[in-house]
C-alpha positions in Angstrom: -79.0 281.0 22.8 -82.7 281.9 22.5 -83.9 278.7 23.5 -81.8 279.3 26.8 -83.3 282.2 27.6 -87.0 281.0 27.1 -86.3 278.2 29.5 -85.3 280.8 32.1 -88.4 283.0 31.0 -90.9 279.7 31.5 -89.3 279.2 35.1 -89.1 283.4 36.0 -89.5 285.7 33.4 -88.7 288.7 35.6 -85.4 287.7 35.7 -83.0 290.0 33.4 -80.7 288.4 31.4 -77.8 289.2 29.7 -75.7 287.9 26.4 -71.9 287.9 27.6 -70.1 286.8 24.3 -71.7 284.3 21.7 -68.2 284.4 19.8 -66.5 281.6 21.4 -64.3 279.8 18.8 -66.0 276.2 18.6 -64.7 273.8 21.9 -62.6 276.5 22.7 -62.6 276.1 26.5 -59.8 278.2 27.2 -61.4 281.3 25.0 -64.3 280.6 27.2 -62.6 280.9 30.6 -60.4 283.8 29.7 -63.6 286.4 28.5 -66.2 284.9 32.1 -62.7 285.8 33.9 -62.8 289.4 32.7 -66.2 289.7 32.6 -67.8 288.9 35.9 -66.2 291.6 38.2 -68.7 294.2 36.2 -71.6 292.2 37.1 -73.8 292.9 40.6 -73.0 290.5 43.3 -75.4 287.5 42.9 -75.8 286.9 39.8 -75.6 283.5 38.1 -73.3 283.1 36.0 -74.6 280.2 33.0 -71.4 279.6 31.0 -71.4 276.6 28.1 -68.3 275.7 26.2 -68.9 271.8 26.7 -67.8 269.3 24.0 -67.5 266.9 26.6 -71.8 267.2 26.6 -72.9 264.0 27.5 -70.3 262.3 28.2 -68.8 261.8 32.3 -68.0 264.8 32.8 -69.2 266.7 35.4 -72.4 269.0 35.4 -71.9 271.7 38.7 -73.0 274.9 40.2 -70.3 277.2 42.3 -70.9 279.1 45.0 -68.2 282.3 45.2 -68.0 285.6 46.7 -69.5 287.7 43.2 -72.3 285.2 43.0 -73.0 281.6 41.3 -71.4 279.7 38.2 -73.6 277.3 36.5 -72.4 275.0 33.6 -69.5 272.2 33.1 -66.6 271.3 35.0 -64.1 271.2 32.3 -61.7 273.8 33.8 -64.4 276.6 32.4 -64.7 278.5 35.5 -60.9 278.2 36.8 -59.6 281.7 35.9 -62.6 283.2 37.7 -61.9 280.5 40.5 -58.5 281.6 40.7 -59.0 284.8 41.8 -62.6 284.1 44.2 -62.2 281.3 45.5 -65.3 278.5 45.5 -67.2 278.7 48.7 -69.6 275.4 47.7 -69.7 273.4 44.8 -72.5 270.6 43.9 -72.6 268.8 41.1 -76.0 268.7 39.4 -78.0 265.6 40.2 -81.4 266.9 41.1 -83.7 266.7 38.0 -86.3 268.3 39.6 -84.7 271.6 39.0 -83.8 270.5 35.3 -86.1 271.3 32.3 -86.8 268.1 31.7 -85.5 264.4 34.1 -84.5 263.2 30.5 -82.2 266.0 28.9 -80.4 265.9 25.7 -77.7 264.2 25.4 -76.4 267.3 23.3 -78.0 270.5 24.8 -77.4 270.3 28.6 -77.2 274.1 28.5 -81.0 273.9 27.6 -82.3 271.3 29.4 -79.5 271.5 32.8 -77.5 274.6 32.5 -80.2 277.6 32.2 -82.9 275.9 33.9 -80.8 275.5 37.1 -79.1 278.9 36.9 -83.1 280.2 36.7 -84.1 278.3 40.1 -81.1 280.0 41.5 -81.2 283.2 40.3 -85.1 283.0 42.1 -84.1 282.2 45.3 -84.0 278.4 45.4 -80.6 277.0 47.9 -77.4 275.9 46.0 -77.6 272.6 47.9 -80.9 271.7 46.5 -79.7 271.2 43.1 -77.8 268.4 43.5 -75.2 266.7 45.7 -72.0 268.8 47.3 -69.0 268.2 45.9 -65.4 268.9 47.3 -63.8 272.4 45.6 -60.6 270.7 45.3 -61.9 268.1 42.7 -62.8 270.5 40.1 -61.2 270.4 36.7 -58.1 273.0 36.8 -57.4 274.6 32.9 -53.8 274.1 32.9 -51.6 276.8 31.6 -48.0 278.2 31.6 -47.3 281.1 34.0 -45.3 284.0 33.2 -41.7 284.5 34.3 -39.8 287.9 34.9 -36.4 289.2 34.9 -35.0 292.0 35.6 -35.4 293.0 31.8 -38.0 291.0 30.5 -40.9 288.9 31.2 -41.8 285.7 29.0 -45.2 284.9 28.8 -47.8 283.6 26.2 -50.9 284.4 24.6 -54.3 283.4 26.2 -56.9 284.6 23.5 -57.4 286.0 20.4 -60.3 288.4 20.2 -62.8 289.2 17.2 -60.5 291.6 16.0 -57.3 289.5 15.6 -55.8 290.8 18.7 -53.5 288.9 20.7 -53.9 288.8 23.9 -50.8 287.6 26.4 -50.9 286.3 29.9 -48.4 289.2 30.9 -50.3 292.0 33.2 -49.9 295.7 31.9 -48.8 296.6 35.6 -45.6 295.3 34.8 -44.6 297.9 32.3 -46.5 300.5 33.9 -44.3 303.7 33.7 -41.7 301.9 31.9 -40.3 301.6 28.3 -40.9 298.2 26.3 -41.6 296.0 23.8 -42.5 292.6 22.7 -40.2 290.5 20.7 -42.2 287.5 19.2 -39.9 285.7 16.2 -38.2 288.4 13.7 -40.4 291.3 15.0 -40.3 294.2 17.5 -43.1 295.5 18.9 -42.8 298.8 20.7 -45.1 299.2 23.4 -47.5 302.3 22.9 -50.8 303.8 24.6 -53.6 303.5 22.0 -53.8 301.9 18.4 -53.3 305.5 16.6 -50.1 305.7 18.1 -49.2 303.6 15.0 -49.5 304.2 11.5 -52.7 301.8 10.1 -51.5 298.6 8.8 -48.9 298.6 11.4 -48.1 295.9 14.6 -48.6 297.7 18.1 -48.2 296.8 21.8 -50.2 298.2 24.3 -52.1 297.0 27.8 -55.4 296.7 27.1 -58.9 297.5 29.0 -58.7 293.8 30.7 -55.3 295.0 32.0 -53.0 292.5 30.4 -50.8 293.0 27.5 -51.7 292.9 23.8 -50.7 292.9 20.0 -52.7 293.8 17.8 -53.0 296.1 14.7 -54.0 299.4 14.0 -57.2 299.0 11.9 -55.8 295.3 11.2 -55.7 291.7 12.0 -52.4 290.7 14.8 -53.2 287.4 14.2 -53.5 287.3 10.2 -49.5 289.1 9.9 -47.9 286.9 12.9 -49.9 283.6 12.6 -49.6 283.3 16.6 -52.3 281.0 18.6 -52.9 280.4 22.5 -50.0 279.4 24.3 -47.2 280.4 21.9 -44.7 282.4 23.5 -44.0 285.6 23.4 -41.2 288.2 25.3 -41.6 291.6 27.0 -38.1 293.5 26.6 -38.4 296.4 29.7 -36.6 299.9 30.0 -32.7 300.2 29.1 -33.1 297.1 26.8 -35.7 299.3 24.4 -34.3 301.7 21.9 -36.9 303.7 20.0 
C-alpha cells in the first residue's frame, strides 16, 4: 500500500522498494504464502521481505521478523512465511516487541503493516540488527500452514491445488519434474486433461495441462478461465496419470 511505502520513505527513502503482488484474495493466507514462496529466490540476497495477509491483526497473534539465508521476512506469524521456510530454513526469529523501531509505540489495532510491519522492515533494510527489534524467539514455535503432501505411484501422482492465479489457473502442489520427458495427464472429476507445453497447444476455449514458469503443475485454459469451467478451489484433489496410462 502507498502508506507503507511512505513510512519506509520517512525512515530511508533511498531504499528501493518493490510491489510483489497486491492481488491476494482477502484473508487468503495460503495465496499469500504460495506467491512470497515463488517469488523470493529472484530477489538479491538481503532484502526484507514485508509480507501482510493478517486477519488475525490485533489479536494474539504473533508480530516477527526471520532471519534466513536469502535475507529477512517481516510481517505475521500465521503460517505466512512457511513455504519460503520450508525450503531456507530460519536462522533467527524475534518477535516484534521493540516500539522504538515501530512508526508509532501505539499502532492500530487494524494496520500493523503501517505502523509495525514496514516501519521495522525499513530499520532493517538500513542496517539496524535483527535482535534489536524485539525479543528472540525459538524457530520451532512458528505457526506451520498445514497442507496435504503429494503421493506417487508408479503411474500417477495425487496431489491438490495450492492457488489460483488472476487468470483462473489452477495451480497443483505436483512439481513439473515429475513428468518431465514423460507422457500425462490430469484426471480431476469427468475430465481428462492431456498434459502439453504451452497454452496454444490447445484450441482457445479449451482445458490444458502444462508445468508452469514456478515449476509445478497447472490447468488452466487457453485464453480462458480453469477455474470458471471446473469450479475447483485450494486443496481439492486432483490426479496425474504418467506414460503407458495416457492415450492421446
Amino acid at each position: 500500500m502507498g502508506v507503507m511505502k511512505g513510512v519506509i520513505a520517512q525512515i530511508n527513502s533511498a531504499l528501493t522498494v518493490i510491489d510483489l503482488t497486491h492481488q491476494i484474495p482477502p484473508q487468503n493466507v495460503a495465496a499469500g504464502r504460495f506467491c512470497l514462496l515463488n517469488a523470493y529466490p529472484y530477489f538479491p540476497v538481503e532484502t526484507v521481505h514485508i509480507a501482510v495477509v493478517d486477519p488475525g491483526v490485533g489479536s494474539s497473534r504473533r508480530a516477527i521478523a526471520v532471519k534466513f539465508a536469502a535475507g529477512f521476512l517481516v510481517g505475521p506469524d500465521n503460517g505466512l512465511f512457511s513455504g519460503v521456510l520450508s525450503q531456507s530454513p530460519a536462522q533467527a526469529v524475534v518477535e516484534l516487541t521493540n516500539p522504538n523501531y515501530w512508526r508509532t509505540p501505539q499502532p492500530s489495532t487494524t494496520f500493523h503493516g503501517r505502523d509495525i510491519f514496514a516501519a521495522v522492515g525499513a530499520y532493517l533494510a538500513s542496517g539496524v540488527p535483527l535482535e534489536q527489534v524485539g525479543q528472540a524467539i525459538e524457530p520451532t514455535s512458528l505457526v506451520q500452514l498445514s497442507f496435504p503432501e503429494y503421493s506417487l505411484t508408479d503411474t500417477s501422482v495425487l496431489g491438490h491445488i495450492q492457488y489460483v492465479d488472476y487468470f483462473g489457473n489452477l495451480i497443483t502442489n505436483i512439481p513439473g519434474t515429475l513428468v518431465q520427458g514423460k507422457s500425462w495427464l490430469i484426471e480431476v472429476g469427468e475430465f481428462r486433461i492431456l498434459g502439453e507445453q504451452t497454452y496454444s497447444d490447445r484450441l482457445i476455449g479449451n482445458l490444458i495441462a502444462l508445468v508452469g514458469s514456478h515449476g509445478w503443475i497447472e490447468i488452466g485454459v487457453n485464453r480462458g478461465n480453469a477455474q470458471s469451467q471446473l469450479h475447483l478451489s485450494e486443496g481439492d484433489t486432483v490426479q496425474v496419470i504418467l506414460d503407458s496410462a495416457v492415450s492421446r
